[in-house]
C-alpha positions as CSV (number, residue, x, y, z in Angstrom):
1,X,9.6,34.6,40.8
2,X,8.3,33.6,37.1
3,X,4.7,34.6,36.3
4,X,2.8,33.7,33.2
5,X,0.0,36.8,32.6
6,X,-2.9,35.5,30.7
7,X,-3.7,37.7,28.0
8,X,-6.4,39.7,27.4
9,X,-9.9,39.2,26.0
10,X,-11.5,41.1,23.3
11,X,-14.6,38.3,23.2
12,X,-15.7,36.4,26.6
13,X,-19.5,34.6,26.3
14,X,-21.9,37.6,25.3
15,X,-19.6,40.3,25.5
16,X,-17.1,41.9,22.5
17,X,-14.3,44.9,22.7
18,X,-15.0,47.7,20.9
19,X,-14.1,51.4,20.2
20,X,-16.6,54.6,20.1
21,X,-16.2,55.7,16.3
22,X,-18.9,58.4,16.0
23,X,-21.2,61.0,18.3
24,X,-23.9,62.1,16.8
25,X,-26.4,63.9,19.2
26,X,-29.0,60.8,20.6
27,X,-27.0,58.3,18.4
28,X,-23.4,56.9,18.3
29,X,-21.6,54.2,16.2
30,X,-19.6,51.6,18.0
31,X,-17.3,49.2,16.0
32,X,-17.2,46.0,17.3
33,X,-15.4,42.9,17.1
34,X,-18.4,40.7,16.4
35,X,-16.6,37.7,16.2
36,X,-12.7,36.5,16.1
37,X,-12.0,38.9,12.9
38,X,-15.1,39.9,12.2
39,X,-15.6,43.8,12.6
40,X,-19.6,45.4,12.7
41,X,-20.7,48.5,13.0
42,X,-23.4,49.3,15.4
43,X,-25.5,51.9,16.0
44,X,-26.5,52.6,19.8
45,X,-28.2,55.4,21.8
46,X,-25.5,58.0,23.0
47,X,-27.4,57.3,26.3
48,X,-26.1,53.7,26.4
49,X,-22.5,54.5,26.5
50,X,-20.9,55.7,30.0
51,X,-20.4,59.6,30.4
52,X,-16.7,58.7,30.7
53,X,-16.8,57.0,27.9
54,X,-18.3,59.2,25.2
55,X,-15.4,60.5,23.5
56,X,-14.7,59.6,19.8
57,X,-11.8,56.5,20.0
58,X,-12.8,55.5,23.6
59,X,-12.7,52.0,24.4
60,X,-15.6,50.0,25.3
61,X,-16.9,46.9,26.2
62,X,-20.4,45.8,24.8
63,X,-22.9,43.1,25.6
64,X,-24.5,41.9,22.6
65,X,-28.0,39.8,22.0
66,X,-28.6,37.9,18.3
67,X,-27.5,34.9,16.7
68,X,-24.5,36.5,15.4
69,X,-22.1,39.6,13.8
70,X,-24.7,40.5,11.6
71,X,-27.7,40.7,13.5
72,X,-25.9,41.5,17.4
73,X,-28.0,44.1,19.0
74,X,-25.5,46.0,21.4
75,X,-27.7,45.7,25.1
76,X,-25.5,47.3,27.4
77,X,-22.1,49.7,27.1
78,X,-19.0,49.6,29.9
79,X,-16.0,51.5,30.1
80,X,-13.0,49.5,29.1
81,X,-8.9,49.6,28.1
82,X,-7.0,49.0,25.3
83,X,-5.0,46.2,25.3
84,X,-0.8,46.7,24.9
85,X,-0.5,47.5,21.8
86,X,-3.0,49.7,20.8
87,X,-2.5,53.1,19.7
88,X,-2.1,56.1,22.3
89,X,-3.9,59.0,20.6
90,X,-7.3,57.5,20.4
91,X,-9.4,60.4,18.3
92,X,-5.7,60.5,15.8
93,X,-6.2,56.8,15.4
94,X,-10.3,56.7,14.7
95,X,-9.6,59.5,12.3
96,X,-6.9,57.3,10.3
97,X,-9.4,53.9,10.7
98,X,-7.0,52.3,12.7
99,X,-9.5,50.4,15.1
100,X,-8.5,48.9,18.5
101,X,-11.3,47.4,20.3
102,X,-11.5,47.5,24.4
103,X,-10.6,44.6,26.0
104,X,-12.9,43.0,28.3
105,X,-12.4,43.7,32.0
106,X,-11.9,41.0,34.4
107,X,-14.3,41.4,36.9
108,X,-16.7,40.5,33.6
109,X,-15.4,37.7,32.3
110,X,-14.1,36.8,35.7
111,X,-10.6,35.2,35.0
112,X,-7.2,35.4,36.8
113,X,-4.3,37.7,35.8
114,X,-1.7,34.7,35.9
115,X,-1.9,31.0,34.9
116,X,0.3,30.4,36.7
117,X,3.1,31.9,39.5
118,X,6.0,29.8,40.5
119,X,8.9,30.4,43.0
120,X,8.7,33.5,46.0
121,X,7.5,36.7,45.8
């Protein structure tokens, strides 16, 4: 059987990939891919982000409101993965400013694994 694995999504409609970069008591920093290669910083409530989720490096994915990177509001926080290639020692690779943002989770953005299967399982 030949499969083709669609790749994943960092941006999908109002949502981004991003990575937990600071804990600060009621406030955290999230970096965000705003945009295809554009990276923002945001600053949420600690409360927004998932209890599993609030660990420095963790991957996220954010809904944002605004009209773009600059002015995104970050409106809700989900617990995410990294893609492939992203770094294993999440905290190691915040510390060094190597950033690697969540990818968006299918049931969100609602696509297939594959486009496209051919031959038998």
């Amino acid at each position: 059987m030949i499969t083709s694995l669609r790749p994943d999504k960092h941006v999908s409609g109002p949502w981004r990939g991003g990575q937990v970069w600071t804990l600060d008591g009621a406030t955290s920093t999230i970096k965000l891919l705003a945009e295809a290669h554009i990276v923002r910083m945001k600053t949420v409530t600690t409360s927004l982000i998932p209890v599993d989720a609030q660990s420095i490096g963790c991957p996220v994915a954010c809904r944002v409101d605004g009209d773009g990177a600059d002015t995104y509001t970050i409106a809700e926080v989900v617990g995410s993965a990294f893609g492939a290639d992203a770094p294993r020692d999440n905290a190691r690779s915040v510390a060094a400013g190597t950033f690697s943002p969540g990818i968006i989770p299918r049931h969100i953005h609602g696509e297939p694994r594959l486009w496209w299967s051919e031959g038998e399982a």
